[in-house]
DSSP file (Angstrom, degrees, kcal/mol; ACC not computed):
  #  RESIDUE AA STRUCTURE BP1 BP2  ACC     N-H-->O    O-->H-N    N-H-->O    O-->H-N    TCO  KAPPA ALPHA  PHI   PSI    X-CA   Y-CA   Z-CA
    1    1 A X              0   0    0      0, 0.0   104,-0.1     0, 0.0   105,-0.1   0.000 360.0 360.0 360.0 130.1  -25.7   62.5 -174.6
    2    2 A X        +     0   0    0    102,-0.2     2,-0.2   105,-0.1   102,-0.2  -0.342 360.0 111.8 -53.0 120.2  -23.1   60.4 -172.5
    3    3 A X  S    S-     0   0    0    100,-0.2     2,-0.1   102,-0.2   102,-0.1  -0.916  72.9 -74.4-179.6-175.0  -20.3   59.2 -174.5
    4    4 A X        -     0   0    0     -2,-0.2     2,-0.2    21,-0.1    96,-0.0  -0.547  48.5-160.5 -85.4 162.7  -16.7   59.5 -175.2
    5    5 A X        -     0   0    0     -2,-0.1    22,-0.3    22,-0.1     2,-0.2  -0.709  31.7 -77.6-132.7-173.7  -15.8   62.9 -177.1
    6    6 A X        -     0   0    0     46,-0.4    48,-1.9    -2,-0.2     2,-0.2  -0.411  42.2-151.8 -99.9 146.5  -12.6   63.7 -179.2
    7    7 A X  E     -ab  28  54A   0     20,-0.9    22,-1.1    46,-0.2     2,-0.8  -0.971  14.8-171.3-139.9 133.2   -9.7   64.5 -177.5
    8    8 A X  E     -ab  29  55A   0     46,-2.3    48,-0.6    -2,-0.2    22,-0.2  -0.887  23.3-155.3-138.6 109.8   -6.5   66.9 -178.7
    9    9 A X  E     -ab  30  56A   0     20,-1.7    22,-1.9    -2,-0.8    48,-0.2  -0.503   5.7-141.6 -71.1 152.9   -3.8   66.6 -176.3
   10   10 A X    >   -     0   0    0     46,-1.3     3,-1.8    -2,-0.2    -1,-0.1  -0.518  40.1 -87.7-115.7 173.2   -1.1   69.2 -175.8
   11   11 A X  T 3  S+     0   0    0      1,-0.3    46,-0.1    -2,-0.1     4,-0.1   0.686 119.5  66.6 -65.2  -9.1    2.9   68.2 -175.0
   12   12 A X  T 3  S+     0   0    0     44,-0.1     2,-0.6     2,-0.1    -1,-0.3   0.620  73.8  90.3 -62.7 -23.4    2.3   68.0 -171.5
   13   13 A X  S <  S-     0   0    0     -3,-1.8    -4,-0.1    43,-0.2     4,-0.0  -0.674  85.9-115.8-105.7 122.2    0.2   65.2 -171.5
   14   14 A X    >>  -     0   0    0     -2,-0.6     4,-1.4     2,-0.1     3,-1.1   0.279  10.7-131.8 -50.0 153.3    2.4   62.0 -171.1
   15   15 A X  H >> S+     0   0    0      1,-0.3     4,-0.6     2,-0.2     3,-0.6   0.993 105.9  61.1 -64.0 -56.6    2.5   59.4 -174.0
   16   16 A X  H 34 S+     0   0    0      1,-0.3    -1,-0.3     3,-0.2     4,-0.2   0.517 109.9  47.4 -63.1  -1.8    1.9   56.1 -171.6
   17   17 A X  H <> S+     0   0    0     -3,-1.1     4,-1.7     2,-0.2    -1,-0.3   0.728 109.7  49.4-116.7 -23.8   -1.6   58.1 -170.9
   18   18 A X  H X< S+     0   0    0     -4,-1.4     3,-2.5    -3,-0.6     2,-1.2   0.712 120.4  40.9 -54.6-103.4   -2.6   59.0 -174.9
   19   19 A X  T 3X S+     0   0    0     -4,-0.6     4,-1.3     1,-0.3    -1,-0.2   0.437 110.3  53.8 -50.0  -6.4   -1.9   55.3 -175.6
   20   20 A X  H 3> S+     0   0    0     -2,-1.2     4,-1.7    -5,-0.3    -1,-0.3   0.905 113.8  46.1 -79.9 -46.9   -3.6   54.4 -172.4
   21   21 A X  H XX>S+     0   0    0     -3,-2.5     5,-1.5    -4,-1.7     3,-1.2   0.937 112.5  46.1 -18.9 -77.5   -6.7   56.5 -173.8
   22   22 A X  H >>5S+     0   0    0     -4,-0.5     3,-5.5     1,-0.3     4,-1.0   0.948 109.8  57.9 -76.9 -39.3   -6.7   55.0 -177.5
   23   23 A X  H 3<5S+     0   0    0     -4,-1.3    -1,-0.3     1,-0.3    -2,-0.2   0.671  99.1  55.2 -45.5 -36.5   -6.4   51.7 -176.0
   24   24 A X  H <<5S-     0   0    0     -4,-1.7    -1,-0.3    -3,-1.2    -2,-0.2   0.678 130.2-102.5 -50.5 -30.6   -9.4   52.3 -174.2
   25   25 A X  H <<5S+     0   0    0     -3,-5.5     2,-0.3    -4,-0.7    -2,-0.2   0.512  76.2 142.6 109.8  14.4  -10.9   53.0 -177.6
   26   26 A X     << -     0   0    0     -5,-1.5     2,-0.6    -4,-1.0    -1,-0.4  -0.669  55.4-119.0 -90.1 150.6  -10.8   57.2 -177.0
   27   27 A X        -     0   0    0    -22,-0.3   -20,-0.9    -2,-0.3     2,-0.5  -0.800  40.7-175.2 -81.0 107.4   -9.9   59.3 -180.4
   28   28 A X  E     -a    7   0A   0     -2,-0.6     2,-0.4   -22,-0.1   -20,-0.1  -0.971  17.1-174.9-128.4 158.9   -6.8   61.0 -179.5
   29   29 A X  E     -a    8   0A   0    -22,-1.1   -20,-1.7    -2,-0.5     2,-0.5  -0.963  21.9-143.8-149.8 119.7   -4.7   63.8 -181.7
   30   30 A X  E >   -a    9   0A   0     -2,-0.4     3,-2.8   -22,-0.2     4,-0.3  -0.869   9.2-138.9-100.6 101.1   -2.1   64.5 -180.4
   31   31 A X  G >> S+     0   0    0    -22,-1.9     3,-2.5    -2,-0.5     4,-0.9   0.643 105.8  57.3 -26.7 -72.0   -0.6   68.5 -180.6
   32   32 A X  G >4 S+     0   0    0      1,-0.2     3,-0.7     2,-0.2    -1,-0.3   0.750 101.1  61.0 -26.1 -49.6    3.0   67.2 -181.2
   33   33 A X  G <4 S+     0   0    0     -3,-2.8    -1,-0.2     1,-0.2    -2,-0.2   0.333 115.7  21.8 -56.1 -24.2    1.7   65.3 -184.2
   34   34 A X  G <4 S+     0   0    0     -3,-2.5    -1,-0.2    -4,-0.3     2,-0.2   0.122 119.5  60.9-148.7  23.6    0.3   68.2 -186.5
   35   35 A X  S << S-     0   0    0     -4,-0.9     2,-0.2    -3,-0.7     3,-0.1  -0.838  79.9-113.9-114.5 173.5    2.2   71.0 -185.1
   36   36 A X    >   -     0   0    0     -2,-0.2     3,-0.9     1,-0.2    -2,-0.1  -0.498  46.7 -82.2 -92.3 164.5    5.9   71.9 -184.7
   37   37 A X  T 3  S+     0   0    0      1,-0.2    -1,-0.2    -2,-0.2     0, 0.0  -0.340 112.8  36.4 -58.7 153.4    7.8   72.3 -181.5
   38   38 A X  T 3  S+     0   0    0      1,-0.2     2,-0.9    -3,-0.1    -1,-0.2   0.789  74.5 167.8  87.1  -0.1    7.2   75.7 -180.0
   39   39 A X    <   -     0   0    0     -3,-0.9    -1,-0.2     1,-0.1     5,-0.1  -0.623  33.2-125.9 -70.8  84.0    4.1   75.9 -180.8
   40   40 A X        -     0   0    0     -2,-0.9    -1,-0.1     1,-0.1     0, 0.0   0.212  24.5-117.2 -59.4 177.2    2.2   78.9 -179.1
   41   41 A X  S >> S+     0   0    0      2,-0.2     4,-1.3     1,-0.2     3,-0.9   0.679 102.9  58.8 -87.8 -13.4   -1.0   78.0 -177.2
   42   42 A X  H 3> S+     0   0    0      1,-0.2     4,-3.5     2,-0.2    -1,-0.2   0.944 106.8  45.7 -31.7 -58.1   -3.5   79.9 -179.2
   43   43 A X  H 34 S+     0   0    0      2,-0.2     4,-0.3     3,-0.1    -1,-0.2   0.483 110.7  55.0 -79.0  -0.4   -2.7   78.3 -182.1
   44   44 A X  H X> S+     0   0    0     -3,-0.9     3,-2.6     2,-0.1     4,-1.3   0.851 121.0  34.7-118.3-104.7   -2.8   74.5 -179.7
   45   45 A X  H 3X S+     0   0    0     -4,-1.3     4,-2.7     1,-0.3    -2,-0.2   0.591 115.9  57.2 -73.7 -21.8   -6.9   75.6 -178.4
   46   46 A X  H 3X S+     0   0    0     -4,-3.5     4,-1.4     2,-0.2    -1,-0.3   0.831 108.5  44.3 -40.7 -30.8   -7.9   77.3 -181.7
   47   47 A X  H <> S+     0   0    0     -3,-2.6     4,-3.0    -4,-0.3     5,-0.3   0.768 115.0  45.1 -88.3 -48.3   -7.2   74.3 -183.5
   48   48 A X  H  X>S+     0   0    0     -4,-1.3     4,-2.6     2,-0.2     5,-2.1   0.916 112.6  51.8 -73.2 -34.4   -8.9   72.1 -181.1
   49   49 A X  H  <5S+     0   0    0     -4,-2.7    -2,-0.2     2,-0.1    28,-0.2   0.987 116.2  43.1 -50.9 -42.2  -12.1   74.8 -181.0
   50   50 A X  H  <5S+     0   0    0     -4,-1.4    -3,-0.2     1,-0.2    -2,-0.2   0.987 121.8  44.1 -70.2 -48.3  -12.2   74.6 -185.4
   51   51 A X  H  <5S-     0   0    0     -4,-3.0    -1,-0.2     1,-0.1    -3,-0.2   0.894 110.1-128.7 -69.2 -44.4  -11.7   70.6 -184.9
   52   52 A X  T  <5 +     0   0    0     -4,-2.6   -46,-0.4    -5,-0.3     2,-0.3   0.802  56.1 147.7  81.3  45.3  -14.3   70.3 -182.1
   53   53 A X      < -     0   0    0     -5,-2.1     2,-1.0    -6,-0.1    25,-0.6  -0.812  52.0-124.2 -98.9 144.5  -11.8   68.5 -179.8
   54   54 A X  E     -bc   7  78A   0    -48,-1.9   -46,-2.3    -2,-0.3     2,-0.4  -0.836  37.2-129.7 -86.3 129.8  -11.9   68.8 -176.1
   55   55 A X  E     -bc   8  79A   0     23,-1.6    25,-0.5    -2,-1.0     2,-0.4  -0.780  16.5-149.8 -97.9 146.0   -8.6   69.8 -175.4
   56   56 A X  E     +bc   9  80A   0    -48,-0.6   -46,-1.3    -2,-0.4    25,-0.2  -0.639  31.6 140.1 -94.0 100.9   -6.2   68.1 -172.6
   57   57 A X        -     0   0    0     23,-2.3    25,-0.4    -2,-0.4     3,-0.0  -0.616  44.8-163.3-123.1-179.0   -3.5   70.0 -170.7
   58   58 A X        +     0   0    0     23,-0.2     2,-0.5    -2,-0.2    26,-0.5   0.050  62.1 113.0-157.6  10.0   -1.9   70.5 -167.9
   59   59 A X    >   -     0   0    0      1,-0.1     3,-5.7    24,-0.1     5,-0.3  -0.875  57.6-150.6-121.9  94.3   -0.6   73.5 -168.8
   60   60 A X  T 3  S+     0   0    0     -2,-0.5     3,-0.3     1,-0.3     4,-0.2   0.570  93.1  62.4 -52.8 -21.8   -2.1   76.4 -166.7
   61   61 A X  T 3> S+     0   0    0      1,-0.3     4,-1.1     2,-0.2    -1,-0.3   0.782 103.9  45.9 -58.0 -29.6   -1.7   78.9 -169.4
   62   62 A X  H <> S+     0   0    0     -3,-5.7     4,-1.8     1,-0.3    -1,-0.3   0.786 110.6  54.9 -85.5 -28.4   -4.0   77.1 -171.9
   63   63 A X  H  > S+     0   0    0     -3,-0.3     4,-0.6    -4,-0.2    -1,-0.3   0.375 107.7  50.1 -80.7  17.9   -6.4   76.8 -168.8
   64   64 A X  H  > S+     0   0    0     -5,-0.3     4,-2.2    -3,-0.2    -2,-0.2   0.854 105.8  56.7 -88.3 -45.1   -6.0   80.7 -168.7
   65   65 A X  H  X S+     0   0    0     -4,-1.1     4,-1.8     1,-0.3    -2,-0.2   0.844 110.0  47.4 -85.3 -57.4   -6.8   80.7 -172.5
   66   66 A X  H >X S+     0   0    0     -4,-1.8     3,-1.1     2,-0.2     4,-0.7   0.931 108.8  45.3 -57.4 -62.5  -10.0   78.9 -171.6
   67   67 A X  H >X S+     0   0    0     -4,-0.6     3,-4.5     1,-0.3     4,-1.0   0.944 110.3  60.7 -39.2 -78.5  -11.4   80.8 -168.8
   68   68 A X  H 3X S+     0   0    0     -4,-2.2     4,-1.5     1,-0.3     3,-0.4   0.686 103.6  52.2  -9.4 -58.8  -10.5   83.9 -171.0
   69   69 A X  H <<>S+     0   0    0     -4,-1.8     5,-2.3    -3,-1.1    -1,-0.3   0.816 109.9  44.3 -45.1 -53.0  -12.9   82.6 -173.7
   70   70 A X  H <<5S+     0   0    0     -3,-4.5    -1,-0.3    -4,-0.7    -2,-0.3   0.552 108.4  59.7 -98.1  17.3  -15.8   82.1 -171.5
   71   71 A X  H  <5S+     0   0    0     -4,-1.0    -1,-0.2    -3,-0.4    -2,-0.2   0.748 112.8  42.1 -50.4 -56.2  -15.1   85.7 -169.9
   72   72 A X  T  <5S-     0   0    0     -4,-1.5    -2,-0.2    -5,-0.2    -3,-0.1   0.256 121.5-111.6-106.0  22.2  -15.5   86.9 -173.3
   73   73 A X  T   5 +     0   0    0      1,-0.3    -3,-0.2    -5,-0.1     2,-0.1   0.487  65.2 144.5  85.8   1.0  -18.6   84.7 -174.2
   74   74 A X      < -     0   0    0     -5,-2.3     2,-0.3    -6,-0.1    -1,-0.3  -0.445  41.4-137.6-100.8 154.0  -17.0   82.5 -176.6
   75   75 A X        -     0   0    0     -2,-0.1     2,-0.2   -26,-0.0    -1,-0.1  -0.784  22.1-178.5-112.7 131.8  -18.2   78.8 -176.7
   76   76 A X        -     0   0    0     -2,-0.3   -27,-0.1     1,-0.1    36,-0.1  -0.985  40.1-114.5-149.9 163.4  -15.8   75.8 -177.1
   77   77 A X  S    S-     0   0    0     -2,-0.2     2,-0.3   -29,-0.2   -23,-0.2   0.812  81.2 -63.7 -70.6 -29.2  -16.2   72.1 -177.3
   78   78 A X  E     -c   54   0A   0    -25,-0.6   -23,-1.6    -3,-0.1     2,-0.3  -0.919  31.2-147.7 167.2 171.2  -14.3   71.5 -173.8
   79   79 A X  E     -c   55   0A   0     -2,-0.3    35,-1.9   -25,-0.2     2,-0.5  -0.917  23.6-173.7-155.3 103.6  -10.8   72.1 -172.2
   80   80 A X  E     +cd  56 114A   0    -25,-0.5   -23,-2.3    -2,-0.3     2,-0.3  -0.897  19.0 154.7-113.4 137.9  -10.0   69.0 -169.3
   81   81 A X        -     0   0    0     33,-4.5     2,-0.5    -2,-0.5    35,-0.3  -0.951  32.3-155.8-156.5 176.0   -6.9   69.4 -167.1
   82   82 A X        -     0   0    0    -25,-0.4    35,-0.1    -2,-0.3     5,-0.1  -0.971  39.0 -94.6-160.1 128.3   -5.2   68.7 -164.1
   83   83 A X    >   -     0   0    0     -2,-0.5     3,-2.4    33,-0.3     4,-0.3  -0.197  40.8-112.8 -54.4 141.6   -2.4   70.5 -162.3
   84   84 A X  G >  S+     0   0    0    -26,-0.5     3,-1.7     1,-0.3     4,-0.5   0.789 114.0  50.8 -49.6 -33.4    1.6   69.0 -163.1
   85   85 A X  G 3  S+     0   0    0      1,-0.3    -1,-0.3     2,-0.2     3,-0.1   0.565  91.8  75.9 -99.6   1.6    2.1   67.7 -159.8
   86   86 A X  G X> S+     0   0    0     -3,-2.4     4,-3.4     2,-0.2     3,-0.9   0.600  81.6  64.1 -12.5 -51.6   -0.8   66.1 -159.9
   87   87 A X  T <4 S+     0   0    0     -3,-1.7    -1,-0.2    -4,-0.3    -2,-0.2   0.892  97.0  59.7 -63.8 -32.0    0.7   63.5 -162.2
   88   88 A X  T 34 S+     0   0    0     -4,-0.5    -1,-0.3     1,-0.2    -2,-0.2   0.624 111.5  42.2 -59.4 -19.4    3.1   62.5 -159.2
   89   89 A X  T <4 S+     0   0    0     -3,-0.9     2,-0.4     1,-0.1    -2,-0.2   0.855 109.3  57.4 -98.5 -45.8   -0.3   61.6 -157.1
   90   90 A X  S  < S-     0   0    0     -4,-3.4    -1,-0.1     1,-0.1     5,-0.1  -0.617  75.0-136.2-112.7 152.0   -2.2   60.0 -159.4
   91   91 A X     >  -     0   0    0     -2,-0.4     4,-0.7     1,-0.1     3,-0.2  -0.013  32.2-111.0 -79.3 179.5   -1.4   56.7 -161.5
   92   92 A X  H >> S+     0   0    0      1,-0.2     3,-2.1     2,-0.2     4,-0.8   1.000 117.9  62.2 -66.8 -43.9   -2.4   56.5 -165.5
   93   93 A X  H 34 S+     0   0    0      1,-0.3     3,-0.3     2,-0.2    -1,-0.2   0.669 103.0  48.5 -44.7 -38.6   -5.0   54.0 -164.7
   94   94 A X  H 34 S+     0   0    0      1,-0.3    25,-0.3     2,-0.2    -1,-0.3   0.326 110.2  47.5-127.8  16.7   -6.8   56.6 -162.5
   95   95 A X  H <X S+     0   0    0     -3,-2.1     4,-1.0    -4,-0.7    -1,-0.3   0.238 110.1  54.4-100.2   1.9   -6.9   59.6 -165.0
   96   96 A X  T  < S+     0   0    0     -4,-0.8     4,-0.4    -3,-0.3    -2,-0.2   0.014 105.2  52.2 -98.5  20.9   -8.0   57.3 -167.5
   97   97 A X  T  > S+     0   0    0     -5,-0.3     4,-2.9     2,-0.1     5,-0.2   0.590 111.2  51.4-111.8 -46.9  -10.9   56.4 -165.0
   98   98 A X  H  > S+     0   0    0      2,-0.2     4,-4.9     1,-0.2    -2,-0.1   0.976  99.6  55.2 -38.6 -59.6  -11.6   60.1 -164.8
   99   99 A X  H  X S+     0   0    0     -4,-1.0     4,-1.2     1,-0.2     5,-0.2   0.901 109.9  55.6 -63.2 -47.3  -11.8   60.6 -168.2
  100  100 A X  H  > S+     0   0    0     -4,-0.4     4,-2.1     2,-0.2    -1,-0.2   0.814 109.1  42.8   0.3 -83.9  -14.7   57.6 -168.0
  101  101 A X  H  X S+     0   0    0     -4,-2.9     4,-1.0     2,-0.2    -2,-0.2   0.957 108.0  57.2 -55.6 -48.0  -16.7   59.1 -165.7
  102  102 A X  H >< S+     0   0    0     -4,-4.9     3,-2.1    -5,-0.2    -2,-0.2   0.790 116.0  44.2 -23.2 -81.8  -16.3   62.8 -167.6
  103  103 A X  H 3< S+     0   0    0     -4,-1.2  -100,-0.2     1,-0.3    -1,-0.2   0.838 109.2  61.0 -55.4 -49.7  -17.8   60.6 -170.9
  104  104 A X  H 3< S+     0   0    0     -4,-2.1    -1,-0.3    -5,-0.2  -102,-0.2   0.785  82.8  92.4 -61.6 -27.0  -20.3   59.1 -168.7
  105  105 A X  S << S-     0   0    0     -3,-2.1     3,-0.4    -4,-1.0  -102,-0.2  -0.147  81.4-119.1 -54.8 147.0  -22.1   62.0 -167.6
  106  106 A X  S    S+     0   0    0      1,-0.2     2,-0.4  -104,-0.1     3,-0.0   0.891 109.1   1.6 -64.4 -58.4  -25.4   63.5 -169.5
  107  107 A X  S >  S+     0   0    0      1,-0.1     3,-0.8  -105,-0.1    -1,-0.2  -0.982  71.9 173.4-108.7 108.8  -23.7   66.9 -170.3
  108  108 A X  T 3  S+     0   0    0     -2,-0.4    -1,-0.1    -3,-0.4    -2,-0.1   0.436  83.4  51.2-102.8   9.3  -19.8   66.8 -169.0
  109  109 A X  T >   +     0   0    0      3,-0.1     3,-0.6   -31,-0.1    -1,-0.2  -0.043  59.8 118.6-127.5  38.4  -19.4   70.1 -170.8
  110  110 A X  T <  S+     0   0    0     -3,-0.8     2,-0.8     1,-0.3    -2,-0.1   0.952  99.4  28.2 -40.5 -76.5  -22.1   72.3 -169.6
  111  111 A X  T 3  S-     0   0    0     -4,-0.2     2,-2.4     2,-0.1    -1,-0.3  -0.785  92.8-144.5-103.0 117.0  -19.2   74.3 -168.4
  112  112 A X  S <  S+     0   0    0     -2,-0.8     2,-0.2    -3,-0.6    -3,-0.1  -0.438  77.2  82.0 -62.6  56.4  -16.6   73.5 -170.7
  113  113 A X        +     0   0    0     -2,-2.4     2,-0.8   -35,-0.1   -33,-0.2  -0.726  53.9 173.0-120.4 112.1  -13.6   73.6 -168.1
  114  114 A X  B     -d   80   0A   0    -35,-1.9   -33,-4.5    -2,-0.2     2,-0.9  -0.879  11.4-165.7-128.5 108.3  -13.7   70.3 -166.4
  115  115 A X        -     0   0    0     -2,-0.8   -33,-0.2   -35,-0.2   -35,-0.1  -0.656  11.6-144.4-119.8 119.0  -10.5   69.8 -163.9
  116  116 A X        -     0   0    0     -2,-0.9   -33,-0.3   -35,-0.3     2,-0.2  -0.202  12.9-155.5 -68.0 164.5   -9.9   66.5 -162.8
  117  117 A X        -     0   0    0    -35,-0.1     2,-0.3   -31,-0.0     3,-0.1  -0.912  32.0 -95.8-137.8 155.6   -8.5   65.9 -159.2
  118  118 A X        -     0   0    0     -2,-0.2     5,-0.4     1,-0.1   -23,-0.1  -0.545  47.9-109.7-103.0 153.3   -6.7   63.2 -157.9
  119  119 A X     >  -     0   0    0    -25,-0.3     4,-2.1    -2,-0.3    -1,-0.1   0.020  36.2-102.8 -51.2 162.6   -9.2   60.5 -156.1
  120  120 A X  H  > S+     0   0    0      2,-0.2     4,-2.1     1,-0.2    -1,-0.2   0.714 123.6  57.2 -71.5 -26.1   -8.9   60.3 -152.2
  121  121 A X  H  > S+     0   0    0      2,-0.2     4,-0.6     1,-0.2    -1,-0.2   0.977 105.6  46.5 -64.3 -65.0   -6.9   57.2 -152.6
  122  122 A X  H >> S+     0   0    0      1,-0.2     3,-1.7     2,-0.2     4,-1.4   0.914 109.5  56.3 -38.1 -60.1   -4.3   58.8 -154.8
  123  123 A X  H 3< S+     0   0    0     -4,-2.1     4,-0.4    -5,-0.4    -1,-0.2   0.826 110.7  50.1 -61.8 -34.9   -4.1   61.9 -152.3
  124  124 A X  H 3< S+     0   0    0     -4,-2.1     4,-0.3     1,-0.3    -1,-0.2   0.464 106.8  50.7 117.8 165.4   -3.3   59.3 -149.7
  125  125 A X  H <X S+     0   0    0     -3,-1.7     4,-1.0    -4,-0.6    -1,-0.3   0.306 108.4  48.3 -75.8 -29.4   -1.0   57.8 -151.4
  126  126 A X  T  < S+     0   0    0     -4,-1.4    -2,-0.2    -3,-0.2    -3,-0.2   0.434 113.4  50.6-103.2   7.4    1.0   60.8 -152.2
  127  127 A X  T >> S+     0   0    0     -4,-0.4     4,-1.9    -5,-0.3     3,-0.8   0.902 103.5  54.0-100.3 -53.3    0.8   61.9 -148.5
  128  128 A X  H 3> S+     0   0    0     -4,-0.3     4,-2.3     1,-0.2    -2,-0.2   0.844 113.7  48.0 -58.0 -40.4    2.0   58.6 -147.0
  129  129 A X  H 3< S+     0   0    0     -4,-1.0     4,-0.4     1,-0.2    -1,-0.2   0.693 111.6  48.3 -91.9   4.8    5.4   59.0 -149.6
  130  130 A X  H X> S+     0   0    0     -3,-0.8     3,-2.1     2,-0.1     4,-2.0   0.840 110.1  51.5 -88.1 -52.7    6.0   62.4 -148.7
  131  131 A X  H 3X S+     0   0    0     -4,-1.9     4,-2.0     1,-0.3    -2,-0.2   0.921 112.9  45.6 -32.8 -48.0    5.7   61.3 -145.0
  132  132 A X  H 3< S+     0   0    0     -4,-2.3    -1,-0.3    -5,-0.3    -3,-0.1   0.754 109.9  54.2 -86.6 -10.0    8.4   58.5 -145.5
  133  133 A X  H X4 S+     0   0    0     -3,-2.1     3,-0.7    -4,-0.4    -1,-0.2   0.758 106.9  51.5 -63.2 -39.8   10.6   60.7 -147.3
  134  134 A X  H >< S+     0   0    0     -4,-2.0     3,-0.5     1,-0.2    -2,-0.2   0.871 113.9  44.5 -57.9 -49.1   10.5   63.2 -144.4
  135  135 A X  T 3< S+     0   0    0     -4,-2.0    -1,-0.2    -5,-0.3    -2,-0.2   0.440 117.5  39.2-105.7   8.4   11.4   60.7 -142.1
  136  136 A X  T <         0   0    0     -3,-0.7    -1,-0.2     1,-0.1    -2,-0.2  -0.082 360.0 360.0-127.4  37.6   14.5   58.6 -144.3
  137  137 A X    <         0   0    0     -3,-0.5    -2,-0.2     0, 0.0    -3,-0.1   0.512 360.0 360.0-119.7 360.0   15.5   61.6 -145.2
């Protein structure tokens, strides 16, 4: 069923886009928030498998963690991410448009690793400011 699901963010994932998120009306928990600094990432996607959050990175070792999981058959509620430099392409507004469509779909976690990419607009956008860097630089 289509809907928003529970979300447990890791430190990677920027504040302005959590509070862009619960503003929206999304459940976020945020890792910082019930863990210590340092925290490995086992213990960051165990916590979200017992809770039955998808958890949010950007931090390709927890998408290793995942992959790993369904390698060894194990089921978990979902894992959504996006590569770091990513954040540089795309605005908050249009990973919290992602996360939209993800909810809107009838199952967005058939296969629980869902990475968003940034929309053709976003790509560019980040191609036109590399271009003008290139050329006042």
């Amino acid at each position: 069923m289509p809907g928003r699901f529970p979300i447990f963010t890791d430190k990677h994932v920027q504040q302005r886009l959590v509070e862009g998120l619960r503003r929206r009306g999304w459940d976020v928990v945020r890792a910082i928030d019930r863990f210590e600094e340092g925290t490995v990432d086992d213990v960051l996607f165990e916590h979200a498998v017992k809770t039955g959050r998808v958890l949010v990175t950007n931090d390709e070792g927890i998408q290793r963690l995942g992959a790993a999981c369904l390698e060894q058959g194990r089921l978990f509620p979902g894992l959504v991410f996006w590569r770091q430099k990513d954040y540089n392409a795309m605005t908050t507004g249009e990973i919290i448009e992602a996360f939209e469509r993800l909810a809107a779909e009838e199952a967005p976690f058939a296969y629980p690793l869902r990475r968003i990419r940034p929309p053709a607009r976003a790509q560019a956008r980040e191609r036109f400011k590399r271009g003008r860097g290139k050329r006042g630089g």
